[in-house]
N, C-alpha and C positions, 0 to 999 in steps of 0.2 A: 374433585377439583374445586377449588375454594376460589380461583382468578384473582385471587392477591399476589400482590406482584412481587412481594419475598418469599412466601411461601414453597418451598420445595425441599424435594428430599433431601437437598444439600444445606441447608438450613438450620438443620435439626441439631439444636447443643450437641447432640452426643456425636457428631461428626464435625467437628470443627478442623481436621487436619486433613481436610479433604483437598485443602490447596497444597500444603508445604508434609504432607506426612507421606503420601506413596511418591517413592524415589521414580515409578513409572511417570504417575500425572505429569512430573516438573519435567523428564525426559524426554516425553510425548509434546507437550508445549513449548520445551526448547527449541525441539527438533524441526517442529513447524514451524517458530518464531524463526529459525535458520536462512528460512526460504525469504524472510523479507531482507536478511544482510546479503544475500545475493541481489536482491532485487535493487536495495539501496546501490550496492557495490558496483555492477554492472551497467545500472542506468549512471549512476555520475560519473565515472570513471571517462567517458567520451570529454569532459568538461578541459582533461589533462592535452588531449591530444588534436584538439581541433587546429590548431597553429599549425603540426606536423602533418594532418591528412591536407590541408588546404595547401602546403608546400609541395607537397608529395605528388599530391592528385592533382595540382591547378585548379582547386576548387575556387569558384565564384559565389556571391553570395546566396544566389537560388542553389546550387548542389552543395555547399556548405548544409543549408538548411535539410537537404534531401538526405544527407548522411548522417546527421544528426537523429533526423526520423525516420531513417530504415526499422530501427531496433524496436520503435514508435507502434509502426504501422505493423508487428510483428506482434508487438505487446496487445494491438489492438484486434488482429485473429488469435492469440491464444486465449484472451479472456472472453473472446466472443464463442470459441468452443469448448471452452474447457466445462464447463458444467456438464456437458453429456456426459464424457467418461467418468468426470467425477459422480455423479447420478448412479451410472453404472457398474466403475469398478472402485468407486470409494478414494475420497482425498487421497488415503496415505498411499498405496499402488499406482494413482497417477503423477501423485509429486515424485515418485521415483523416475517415472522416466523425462520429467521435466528435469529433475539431475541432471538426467545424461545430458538432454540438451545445452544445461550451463555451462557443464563441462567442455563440451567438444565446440562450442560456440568461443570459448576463450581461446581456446587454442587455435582455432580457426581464425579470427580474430586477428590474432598475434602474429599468425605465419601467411596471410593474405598479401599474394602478389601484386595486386590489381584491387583497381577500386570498384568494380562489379562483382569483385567474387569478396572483397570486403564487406559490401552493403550485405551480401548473400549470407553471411555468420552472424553481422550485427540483425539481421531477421530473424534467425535462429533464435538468436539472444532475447530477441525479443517475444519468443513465444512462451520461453520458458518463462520470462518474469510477467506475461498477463497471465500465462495459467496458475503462475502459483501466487499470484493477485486475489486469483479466485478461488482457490483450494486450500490454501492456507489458514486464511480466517476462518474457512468453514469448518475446518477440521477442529480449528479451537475453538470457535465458538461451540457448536457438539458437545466439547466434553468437559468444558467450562463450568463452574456451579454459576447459577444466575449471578449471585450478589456480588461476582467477583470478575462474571462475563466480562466488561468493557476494560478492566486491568488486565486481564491475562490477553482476551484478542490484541490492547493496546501493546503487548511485545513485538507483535509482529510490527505496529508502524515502530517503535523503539526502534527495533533490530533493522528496520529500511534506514533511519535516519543514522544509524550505527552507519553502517554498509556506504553513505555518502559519507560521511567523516571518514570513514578507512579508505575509500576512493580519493579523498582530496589528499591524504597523508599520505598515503604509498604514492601516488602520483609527486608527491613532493620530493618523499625519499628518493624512488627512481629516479628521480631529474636531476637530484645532488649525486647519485652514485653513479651513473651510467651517461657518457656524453654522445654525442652524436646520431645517427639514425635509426639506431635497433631502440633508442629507448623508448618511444613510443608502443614498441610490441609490446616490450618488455609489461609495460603499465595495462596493456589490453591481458595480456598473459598470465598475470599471477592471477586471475578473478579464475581459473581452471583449479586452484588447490582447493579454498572454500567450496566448490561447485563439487568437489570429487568426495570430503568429507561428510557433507549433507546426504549426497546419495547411502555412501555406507552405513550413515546413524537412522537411515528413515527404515533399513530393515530391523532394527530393537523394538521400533513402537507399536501399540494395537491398534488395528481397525476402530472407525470412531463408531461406539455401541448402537447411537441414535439411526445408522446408516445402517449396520446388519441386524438391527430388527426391522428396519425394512422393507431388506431384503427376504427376509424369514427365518433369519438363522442367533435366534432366541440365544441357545445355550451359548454362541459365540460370544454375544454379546453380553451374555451376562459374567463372563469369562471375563471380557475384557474391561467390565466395569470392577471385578475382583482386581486384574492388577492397577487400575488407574487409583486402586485404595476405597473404594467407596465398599460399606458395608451392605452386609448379605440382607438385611433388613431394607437398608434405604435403596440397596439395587432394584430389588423385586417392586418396589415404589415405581422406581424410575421405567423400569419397563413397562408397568401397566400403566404413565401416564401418557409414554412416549406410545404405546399400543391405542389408545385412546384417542390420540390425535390423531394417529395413522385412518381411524375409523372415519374422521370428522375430511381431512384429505390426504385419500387411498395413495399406496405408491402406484407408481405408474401415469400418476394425471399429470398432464402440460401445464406448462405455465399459460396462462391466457391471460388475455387480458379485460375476459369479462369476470374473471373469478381473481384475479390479483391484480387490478387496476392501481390499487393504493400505493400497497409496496413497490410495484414498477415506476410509478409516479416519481415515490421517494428517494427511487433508487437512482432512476436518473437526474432528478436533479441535486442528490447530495454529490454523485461523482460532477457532472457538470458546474458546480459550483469550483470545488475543489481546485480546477485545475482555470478556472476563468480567472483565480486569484494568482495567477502567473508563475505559482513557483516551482515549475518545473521547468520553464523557461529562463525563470533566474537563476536557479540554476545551474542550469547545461552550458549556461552564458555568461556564468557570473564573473570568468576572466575580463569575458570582453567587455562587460557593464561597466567593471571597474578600469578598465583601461580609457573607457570612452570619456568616466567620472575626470579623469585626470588625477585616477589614485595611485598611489605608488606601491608596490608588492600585490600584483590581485593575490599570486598564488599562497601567498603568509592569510590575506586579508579574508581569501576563500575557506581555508581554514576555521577563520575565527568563523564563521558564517555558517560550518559544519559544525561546529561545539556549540555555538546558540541553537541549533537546531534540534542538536542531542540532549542539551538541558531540558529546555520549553518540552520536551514532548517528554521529559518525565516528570514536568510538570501538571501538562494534560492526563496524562494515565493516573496521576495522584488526587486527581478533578472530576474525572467522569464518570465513576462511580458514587459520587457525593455530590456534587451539584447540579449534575444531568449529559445530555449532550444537549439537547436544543440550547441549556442556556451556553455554555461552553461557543457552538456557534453565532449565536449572538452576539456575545462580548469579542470572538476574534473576526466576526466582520468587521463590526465597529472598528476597532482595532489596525485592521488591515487596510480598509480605506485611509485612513490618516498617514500610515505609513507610504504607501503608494502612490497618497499625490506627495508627499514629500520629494520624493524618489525624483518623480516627474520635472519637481520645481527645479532640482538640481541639473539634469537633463537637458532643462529649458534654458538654464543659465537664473534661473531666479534666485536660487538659493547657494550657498558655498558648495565648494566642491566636498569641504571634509563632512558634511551631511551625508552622505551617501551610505557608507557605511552604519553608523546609527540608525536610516530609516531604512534600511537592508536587513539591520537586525533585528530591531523593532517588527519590522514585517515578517521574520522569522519565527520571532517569539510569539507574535499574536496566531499566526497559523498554526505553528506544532502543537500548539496549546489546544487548538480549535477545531480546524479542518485536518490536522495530522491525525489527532488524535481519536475519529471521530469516526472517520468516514468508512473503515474495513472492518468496526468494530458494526455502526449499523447498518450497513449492506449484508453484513454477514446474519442477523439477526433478526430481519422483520420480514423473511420469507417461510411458510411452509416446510416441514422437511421436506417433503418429497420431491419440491423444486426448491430446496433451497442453494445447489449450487448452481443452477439454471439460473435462478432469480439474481444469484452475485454474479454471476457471469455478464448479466443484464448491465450492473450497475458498472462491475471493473471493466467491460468494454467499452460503456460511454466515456469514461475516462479515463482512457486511453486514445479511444477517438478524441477525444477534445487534447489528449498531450499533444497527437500528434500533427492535429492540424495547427497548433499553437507554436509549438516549435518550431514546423514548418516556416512559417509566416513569419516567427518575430523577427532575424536578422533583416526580412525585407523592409517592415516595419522599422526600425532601427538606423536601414540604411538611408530610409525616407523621412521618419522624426526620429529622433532617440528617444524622445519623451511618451511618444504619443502608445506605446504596448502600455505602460503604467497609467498615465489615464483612463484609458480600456478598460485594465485591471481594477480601478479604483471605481470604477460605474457599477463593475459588476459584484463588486462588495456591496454595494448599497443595495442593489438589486435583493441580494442574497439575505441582507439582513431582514428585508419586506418581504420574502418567501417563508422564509424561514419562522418567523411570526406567524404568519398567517394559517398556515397549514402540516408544520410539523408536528407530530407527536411526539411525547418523551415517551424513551423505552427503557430509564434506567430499573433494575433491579426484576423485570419482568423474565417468569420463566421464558424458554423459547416455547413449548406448547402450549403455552397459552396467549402467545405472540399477537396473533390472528384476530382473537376479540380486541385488543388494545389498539389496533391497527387498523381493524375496519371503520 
């Protein structure tokens, strides 16, 4: 072990098609990347149908906000448990039965008579997208080569920010082809095909190697670094360093917090940043942001809002293995504070109304670039294997707790200032940008076993 931070088996000239040559690796990556366009799809998708649940139910703006954050507080016990089974029975056998849960959540969903047995599905809903918050990344990150780690985890935010763009769009479509009262299932209902697809392709892929060695099951793993394309030379590398770490910390050991104080540190406050910058609020709301703007078409305008978000964030994955993350979050604090109190001025009446849009995007752009792009890739990467999905479990539940106490609140917020969620927001960019400085480490290009030294 040399603790150079390019240095690994996957590194090596003679294996250069270690990303784009085994038809498995890209399979196995896609397949996981799959679980963030449910994750995007299912969380936005609510954005279509709040006018119709508040007609339906008589919601006010406190159960407004409560219906909103069922799915929330759903997201926030699945990423708070999912690390055990993941630990246990391995990413890829637990994202299978978070499938199911996609699945039968949609359709639950869809066919809900009652707004108590409705929160009762958008719950469901919500465990499958914190579990596979946390299981997802982990999986890719595993079997990722270093130098390529924070592009390929970066599919999974790609494929969330897909998953909301395909949410705003089918929701559009829906609206134009379908009139009257079933069309709101209809927009909850279709997020059951993608959900049923995933399930079937998660049985193609292997077990991630880093996990059943382990467990102790060598030959498996060396198996399954055969089909992910990696050579018989650079495998047997790979197992004695991933063996080596195992020595340094044994499977079986807890997360604690006298032996991984750092990484837990980091973990929570990269998720807790994340979601203080609003945008998950903006967008669950971003009809009624813009209706409140005095814009005309939120639902065209919502759209545009989903295609900035799908750009910037192949922007970011074109970035964060070349420039870092810490600077990446730097530049999109900065960035987002400016956009945010723009937002505000409008709000306040300071500024135009056709502002809004612009610093809407603006604050999209500076995020997907920064905190999109950023945040699954190093939760997923600066813990230990042994707890390393305990340790993202750590990080995806904080934020998730912070979506869903945010979401919760903003409408109240909104209905007291309109401005004042965005000034909140813009404080705690600047907060972010002076944490962030202060005490993060760069962890571009760093093997995972050798995480630990760069992190302590």
């Amino acid at each position: 072990m040399t603790g150079q931070p390019d240095r690994d088996a996957y590194s090596d000239p003679s294996t250069p098609q270690r990303i784009g040559g085994s038809g498995t690796l890209a399979a196995a990556i896609g397949t996981a990347a799959l679980a963030g366009l449910l994750f995007g799809f299912d969380t936005a998708v609510i954005a279509g149908v709040t006018g119709d649940l508040t007609d339906l139910f008589a919601l006010t703006p406190e159960t407004l906000g409560v219906t909103v954050s069922a799915a929330l507080w759903g997201t926030l016990v699945g990423a708070l448990f999912a690390g055990k089974p993941g630990d246990a029975f391995g990413s890829r056998d637990s994202l299978r039965m978070l499938a199911a849960f996609y699945f039968i959540a949609g359709l639950g969903c869809a066919l809900a008579p009652s707004w108590p047995l409705f929160l009762l599905f958008r719950f469901l809903c919500g465990l499958a997208i914190g579990g596979s918050s946390v299981l997802a990344p982990v999986y890719i990150a595993e079997i990722a080569p270093p130098r390529h780690r924070g592009l390929l985890v970066g599919l999974f935010q790609l494929m969330i920010v897909t998953g909301i763009l395909v949410a705003y769009l089918s929701n559009a479509t829906i609206a134009g082809l379908i009139d009257g009262e079933t069309a709101w299932r209809w927009k909850l209902g279709i997020t059951a095909a993608p959900a049923l697809l995933f399930f079937v392709l998660l049985f193609a892929i292997p077990n991630s190697p880093r996990w059943l060695v382990a467990k102790g099951r060598r030959s498996e793993a060396a198996a399954a670094l055969a089909r992910i394309g990696t050579p018989p030379d650079a495998a047997e590398a790979e197992l004695r360093r991933v063996e080596q770490a195992l020595e340094r910390d044994p499977p079986g050991e807890k997360l604690s917090w006298r032996r991984h104080r750092r990484p837990m540190t980091l973990a929570i406050l990269v998720a807790m940043f994340n979601q203080l910058a609003g945008i998950n609020a903006v967008l669950y709301y971003l009809n009624d942001i813009f209706a409140r703007a005095g814009s005309l078409s939120p639902d065209r305008q919502a759209v545009l809002i989903g295609i900035a978000n799908l750009v910037f964030t192949l922007v970011g994955m074109a970035l964060i293995d070349r420039i870092g993350r810490k600077t990446l979050l730097l530049a999109g604090a900065a960035g987002m504070t400016l956009c945010l109190a723009a937002a505000a001025g409008v709000l306040y009446g300071a500024l135009d109304n056709g502002l809004m849009l612009p610093a809407l995007v603006g604050f999209i752009a500076f995020f997907a670039t920064s905190q999109g792009a950023v945040i699954w890739v190093y939760i997923s990467e600066i813990f230990p294997t042994p707890v390393r999905a305990r340790g993202s479990a750590l990080g995806a539940s904080t934020h998730w707790l912070m979506n869903a106490l945010i979401a919760g609140i903003f409408p109240i917020l909104v209905a007291w200032s309109p401005g004042a969620p965005f000034v909140i927001f813009a404080a705690a960019m600047v907060l972010q940008f002076i944490v962030v400085a202060a005490i993060f480490p760069e962890t571009r290009g760093v093997d995972l076993d050798e995480m630990a030294q760069r992190i302590e």
